[in-house]
N, C-alpha and C positions, 0 to 999 in steps of 0.2 A: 504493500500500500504506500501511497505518495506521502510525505512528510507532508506536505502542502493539500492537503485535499482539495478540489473545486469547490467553491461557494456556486450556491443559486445564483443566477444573473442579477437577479434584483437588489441582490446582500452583497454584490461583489465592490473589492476598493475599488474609490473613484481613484484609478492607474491613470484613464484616459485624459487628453488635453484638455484643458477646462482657461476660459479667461475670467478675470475680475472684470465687476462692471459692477459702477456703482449708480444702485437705483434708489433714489430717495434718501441719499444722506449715509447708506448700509452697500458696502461691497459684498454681493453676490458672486456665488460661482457660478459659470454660466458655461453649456456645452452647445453650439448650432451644430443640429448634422443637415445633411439635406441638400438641395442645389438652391443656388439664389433664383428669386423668380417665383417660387412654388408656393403652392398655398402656405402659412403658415398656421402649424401646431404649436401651443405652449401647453407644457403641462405641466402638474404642478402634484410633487409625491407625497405620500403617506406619513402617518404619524411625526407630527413638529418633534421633535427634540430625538426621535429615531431612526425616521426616513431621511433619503438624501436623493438625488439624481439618479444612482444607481437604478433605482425601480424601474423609472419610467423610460431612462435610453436603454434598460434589456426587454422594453416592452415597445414602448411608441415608439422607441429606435427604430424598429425591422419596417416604419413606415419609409424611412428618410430616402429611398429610393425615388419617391414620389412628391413628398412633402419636405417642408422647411419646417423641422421638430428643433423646439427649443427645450434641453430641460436643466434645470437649475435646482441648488439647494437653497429654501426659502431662507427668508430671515431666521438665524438662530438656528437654523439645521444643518447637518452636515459640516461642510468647509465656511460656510458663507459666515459674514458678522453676523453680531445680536445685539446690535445697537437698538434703544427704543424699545415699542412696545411690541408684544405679539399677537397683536391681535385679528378678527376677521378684517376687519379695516384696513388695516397698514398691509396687510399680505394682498389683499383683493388690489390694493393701490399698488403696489411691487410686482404686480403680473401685469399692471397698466402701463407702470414706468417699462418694463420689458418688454411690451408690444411697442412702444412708442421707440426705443431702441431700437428694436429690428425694422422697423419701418413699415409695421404690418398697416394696412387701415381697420382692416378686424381678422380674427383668426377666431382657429376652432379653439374653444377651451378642452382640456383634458385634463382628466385627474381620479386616481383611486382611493377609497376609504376615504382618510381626512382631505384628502387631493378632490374626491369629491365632491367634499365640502364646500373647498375653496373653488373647484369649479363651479358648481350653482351659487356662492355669492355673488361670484365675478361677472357671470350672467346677468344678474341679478343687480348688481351696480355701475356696470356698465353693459347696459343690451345692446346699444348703437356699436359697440365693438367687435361681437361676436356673432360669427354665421352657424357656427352647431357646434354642442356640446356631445364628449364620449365621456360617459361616467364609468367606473367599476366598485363593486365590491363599498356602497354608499348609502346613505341614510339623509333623509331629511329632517331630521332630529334629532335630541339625544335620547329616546327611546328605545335605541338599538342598545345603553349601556345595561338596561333590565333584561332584554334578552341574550345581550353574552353570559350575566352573571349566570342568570339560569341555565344557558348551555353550558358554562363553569363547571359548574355545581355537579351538571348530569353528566359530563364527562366520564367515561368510561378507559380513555388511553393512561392520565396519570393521576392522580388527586393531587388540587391545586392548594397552594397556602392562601387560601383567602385573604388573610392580612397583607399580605405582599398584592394581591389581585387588587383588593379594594385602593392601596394606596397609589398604584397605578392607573385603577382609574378613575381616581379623584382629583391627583396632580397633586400627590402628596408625598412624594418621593423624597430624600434627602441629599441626594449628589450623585452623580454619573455612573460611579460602581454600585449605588443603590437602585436604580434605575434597571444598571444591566442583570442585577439580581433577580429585580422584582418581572424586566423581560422576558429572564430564560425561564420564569417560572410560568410563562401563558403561551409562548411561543407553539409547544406540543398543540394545542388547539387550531393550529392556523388551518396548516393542511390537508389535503383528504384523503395520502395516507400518510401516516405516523413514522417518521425515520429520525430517533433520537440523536444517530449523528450529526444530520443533516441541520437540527435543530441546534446543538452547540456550535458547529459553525459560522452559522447564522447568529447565534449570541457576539462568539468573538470580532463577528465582520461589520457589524454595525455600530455608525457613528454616535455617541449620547452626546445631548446637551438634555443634560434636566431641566434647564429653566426652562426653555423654551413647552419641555414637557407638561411643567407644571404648570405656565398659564394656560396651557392651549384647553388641558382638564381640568383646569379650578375655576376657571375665570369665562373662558368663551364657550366655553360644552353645557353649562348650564344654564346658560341664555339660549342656543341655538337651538330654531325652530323655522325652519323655511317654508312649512307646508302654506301657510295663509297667501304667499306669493307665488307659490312656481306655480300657479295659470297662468304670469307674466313672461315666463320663459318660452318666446315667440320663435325660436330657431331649433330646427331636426335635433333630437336628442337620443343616441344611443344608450342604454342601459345595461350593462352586462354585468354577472353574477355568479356566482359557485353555488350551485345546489346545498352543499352541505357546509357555510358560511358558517361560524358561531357566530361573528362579532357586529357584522352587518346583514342579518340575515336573509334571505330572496323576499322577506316581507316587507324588507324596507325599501327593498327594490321596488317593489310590487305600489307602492304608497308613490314613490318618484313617477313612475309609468303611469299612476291613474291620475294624478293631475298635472303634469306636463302636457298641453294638449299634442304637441307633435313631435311624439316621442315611439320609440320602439324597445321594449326588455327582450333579452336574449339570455338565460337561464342556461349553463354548462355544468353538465352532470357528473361528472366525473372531478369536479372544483369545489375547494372548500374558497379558501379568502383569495385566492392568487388565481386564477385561470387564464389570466397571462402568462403564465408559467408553468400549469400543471396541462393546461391545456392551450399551449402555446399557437399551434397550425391554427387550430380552428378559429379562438380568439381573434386570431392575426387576420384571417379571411374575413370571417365578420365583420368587423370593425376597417377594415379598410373596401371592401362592400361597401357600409354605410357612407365612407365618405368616399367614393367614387358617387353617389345616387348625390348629394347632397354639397359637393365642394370638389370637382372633379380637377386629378390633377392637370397642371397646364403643361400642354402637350407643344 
């Protein structure tokens, strides 16, 4: 066996070239793949103080053949600074400063789990910017946090330390190795199927910033509620989903698709939280389907 094992694409180090760009006062890391010219995708990844870039260039990456895919570590994630606040605001404004960067006039939004957050804000506070949104693995509320606990709970693969669970997802964490503790303890839940190495890899390969953690779950998760708006979300919206989801489950998907009025859900069976990944071809066909019907590349 390798000393080095492969990480999942999504967990892997940002190796790749990345530039500083400063948007709103905060240097970002910023990766363009893609040809100039091409529609533009930004998207925008998962869990503040966990996620990084990595996610979305192993996933929206495989689009850049076709599209101008921008992905970046938000504020306070990843590589990028954490100047300021972390809030839905300031991020939804940092995806505006970065369209205005690239010189897009609007572009698709994209984004998974908390990425989908921040994409139906960004929809949402600026529409005149955005032609269609590809959501994954996403919730219009924080409702999804009563259904993971309970999928917690009923887990079957390991028993979880609830005190370490709740303080995770309260945004009550105490510093970056507490963080990574209290991560490798929920991590077993993602996938749809259970590979404990795979899982500690995945611990050691991800960037922590706990602050970032901590507002994103103390402070904007317990206000967050979009459903009373998304009829306002006037542009094609894909929905996709893992069947067997603990943490945003295909119900909260299900709630995105009945009031979005022109939206479409796409449900993959063999996917827990990632279907980007566990079910990479399909995902990848799908999703670049929907934006062939809806933002067809320029030929």
């Amino acid at each position: 066996m390798s000393s080095t094992p492969e990480v999942s694409p999504e967990f892997a180090a940002a190796t790749t070239d990345h530039q500083w760009v400063e948007i709103n006062g905060n240097h970002l890391a910023v990766e363009v793949l893609g040809p100039e010219g091409a529609p533009v995708i930004i998207t925008h990844h998962g869990a503040p103080g966990l996620g990084s870039r990595a996610e979305p260039r192993a996933s929206f990456g495989r689009l850049a053949d076709e599209y101008r895919v921008i992905v970046f570590d938000a504020r306070g994630s990843g590589q990028s600074e954490g100047k300021g606040t972390y809030s839905h605001e300031q991020w939804a404004a940092d995806i505006d400063g970065l369209r205005e960067w690239i010189g897009a006039e609007k572009i698709v939004m994209a984004g998974g789990s908390y990425g989908g957050f921040m994409s139906m804000e960004y929809a949402l506070r600026y529409p005149e910017r955005v032609s269609a949104v590809v959501l994954r693995d996403t919730s219009p509320d924080n409702s999804n946090a009563h259904l993971a606990r309970e999928n917690a709970l009923a887990s079957d693969r390991v028993t979880i330390d609830m005190e370490k669970f709740d303080r995770i997802d309260v945004g009550q964490v105490y510093d970056d190795e507490d963080l990574k503790d209290c991560w490798r303890e929920i991590l077993p839940l993602y996938d749809f199927t259970y590979d404990p190495e795979a899982v500690e890899r995945k611990v050691q390969a991800t960037p922590y910033r706990y602050q970032a953690h901590n507002y994103a779950f103390s402070v904007n998760l317990p206000n967050y509620d979009l459903k009373p708006r998304l009829q306002e979300i006037g542009v094609p919206t894909l929905i996709t989903v893992g069947r067997t989801d603990w943490i945003t489950p295909v119900s909260c998907s299900q709630v995105i698709a009945d009031l979005i009025p022109d939206s479409e859900m796409v449900v993959f069976e063999k996917s827990g939280h990632s279907p980007q990944i566990e079910e990479a071809e399909a995902w990848t066909r799908t999703v670049r389907a929907f934006l062939h019907r809806v933002c067809p590349p320029t030929r």
